[in-house]
C-alpha positions in Angstrom: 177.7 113.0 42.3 180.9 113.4 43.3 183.5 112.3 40.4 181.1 109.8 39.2 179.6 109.9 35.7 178.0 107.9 32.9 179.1 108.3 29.3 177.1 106.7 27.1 178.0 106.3 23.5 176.9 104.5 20.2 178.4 101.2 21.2 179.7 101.3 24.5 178.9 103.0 28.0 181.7 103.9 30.7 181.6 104.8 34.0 184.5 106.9 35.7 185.0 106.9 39.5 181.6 104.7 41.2 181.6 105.8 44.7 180.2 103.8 47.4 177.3 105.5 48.5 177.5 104.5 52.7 180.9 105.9 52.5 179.9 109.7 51.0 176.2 110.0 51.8 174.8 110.2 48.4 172.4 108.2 46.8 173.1 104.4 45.7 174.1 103.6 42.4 172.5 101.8 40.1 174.8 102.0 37.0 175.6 99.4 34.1 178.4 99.8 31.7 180.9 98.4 29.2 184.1 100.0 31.1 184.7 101.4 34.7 187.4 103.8 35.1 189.2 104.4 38.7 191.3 106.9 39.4 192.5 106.1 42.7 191.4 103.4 45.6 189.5 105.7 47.8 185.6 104.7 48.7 184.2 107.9 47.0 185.6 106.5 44.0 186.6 102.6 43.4 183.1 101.4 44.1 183.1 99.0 41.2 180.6 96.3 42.7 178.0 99.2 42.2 178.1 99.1 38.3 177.1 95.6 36.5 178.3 94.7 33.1 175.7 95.0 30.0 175.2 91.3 28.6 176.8 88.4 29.9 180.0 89.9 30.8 181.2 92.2 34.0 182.6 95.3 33.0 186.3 96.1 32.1 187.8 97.7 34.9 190.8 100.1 34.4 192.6 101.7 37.7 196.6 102.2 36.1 198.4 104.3 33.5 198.3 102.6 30.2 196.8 102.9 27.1 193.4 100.7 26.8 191.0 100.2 23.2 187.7 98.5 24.4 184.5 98.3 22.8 185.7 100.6 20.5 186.5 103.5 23.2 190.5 104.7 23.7 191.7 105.2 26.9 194.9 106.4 28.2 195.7 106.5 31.8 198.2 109.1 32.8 200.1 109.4 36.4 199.3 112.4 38.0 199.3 113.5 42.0 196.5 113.6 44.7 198.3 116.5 46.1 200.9 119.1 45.3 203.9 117.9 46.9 204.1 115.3 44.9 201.9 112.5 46.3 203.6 112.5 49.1 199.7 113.7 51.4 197.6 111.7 49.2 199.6 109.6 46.8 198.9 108.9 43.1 195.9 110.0 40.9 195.2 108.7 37.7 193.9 110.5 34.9 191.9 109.6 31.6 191.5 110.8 28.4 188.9 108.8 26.0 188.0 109.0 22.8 184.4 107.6 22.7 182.6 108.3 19.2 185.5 110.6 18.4 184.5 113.0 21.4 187.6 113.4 23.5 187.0 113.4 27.5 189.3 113.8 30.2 188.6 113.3 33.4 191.2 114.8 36.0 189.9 112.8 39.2 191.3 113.8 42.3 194.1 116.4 40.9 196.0 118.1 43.6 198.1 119.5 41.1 197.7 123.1 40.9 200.0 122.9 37.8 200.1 120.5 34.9 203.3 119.1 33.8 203.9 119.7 30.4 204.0 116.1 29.5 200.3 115.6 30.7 199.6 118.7 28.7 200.8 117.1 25.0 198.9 114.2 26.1 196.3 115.9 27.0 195.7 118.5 24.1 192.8 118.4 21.9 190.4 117.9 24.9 186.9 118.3 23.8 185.0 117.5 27.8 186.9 118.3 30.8 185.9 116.8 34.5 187.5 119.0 36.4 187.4 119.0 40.5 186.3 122.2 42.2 185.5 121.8 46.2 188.9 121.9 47.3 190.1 120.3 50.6 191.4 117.2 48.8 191.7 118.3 45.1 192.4 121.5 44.0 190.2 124.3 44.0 188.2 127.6 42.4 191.2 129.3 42.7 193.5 126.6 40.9 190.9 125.4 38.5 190.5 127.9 35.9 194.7 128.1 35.5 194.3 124.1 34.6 191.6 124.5 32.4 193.5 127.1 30.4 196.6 124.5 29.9 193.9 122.4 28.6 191.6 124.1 26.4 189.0 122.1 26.6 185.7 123.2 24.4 182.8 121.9 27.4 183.8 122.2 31.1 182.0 120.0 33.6 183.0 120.9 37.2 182.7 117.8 40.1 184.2 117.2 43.4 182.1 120.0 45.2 179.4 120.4 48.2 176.2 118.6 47.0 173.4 117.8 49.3 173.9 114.4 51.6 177.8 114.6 50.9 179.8 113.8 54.3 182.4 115.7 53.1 182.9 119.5 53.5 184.1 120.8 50.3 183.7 124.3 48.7 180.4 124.8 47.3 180.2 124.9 43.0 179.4 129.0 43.5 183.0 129.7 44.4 184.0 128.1 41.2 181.3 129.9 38.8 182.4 133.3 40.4 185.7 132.9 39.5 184.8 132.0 36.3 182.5 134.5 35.9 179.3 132.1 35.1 177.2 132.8 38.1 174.3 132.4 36.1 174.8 129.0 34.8 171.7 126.6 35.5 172.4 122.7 36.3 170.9 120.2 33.6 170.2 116.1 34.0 171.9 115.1 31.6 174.4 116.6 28.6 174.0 115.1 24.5 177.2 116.0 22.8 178.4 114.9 19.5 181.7 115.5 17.3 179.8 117.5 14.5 178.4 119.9 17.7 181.1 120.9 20.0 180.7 124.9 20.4 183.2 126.9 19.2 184.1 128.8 22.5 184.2 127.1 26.1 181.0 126.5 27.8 180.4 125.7 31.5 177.8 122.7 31.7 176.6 122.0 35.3 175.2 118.0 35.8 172.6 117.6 38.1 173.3 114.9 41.1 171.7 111.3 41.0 168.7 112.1 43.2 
């Protein structure tokens, strides 16, 4: 739900952007992981109490730019804004690009952006998974979402940051984002098994269904 996800890969799992679930209305989390990933100190994302290391150790929490190898997973951090008048409404936003298994992932977070600079886009080229916010209000929107995505390329497009059921917020429902994408018909799924070797070959829209 909301910019949180669990990526789970051969030797290490990573969560981006925990929320705290008082705070948005959405179920509680119950998440462990290797690496917890915050793009910026807001409660619907910087919930890091909610995930709990696997083993004996807490997990390894990245909120900055930087570049990051744990576990075997790259990660890059890369300043971007929380609005588009350059963070002066909302501040900074981090975004990440990881390499986990040799699968590429960016996650955008809250991007207010309605343009990529073309620094972030030779970082980050060769995208194979984008997280991309949709709902508007405090990210960009359907309308500015499908110009990012074609800076980026990527091969798998995950929308978040929309109107689920329970969220406080009011953002833009996912619909508004499909139609203007032109994938009305695309049906959510629990859960999404990717590997290098089985990327398609022309973009896909994969909906993730909420933590219930």
């Amino acid at each position: 739900g909301q910019s949180c996800f669990k990526v789970k890969g051969k030797g290490a799992t990573l969560v981006f952007d925990p929320y705290d679930s008082s705070f948005t209305g959405l179920s509680p989390l119950k998440l462990e992981a290797n690496i917890v990933c915050v793009t910026h100190p807001h409660q619907d994302h910087n919930q890091i109490s909610s995930v709990k290391g696997i083993g004996d150790s807490d997990p390894f929490v990245i909120s900055g730019p930087g570049e990051y190898e744990i576990s075997g997973v790259n990660v890059v951090g890369l300043d971007s804004f929380h609005d588009d008048k350059q963070g002066v409404e909302r501040g900074k936003n981090i975004i990440y690009q990881v390499i986990l298994d040799e699968v590429n992932i960016v996650h955008l977070g809250d991007l207010g952006q309605k343009k990529l600079t073309q620094e972030q886009i030779e970082i980050l080229t060769e995208c194979d998974i984008l997280l991309i916010p949709v709902g508007g209000t405090f990210t960009i929107d359907s309308k500015d979402a499908p110009d990012i995505i074609s800076q980026i390329e990527p091969k798998i497009i995950i929308p978040m940051h929309y109107k689920v059921p329970g969220l406080k917020f009011d953002l833009a429902p996912l619909s508004e984002f499909l139609k203007a994408m032109g994938k009305e018909s695309a049906e959510p799924v629990p859960k999404l098994s990717v590997s290098a070797d089985r990327l398609p070959e022309e973009p896909e829209i994969v909906i993730l269904e909420p933590q219930k």
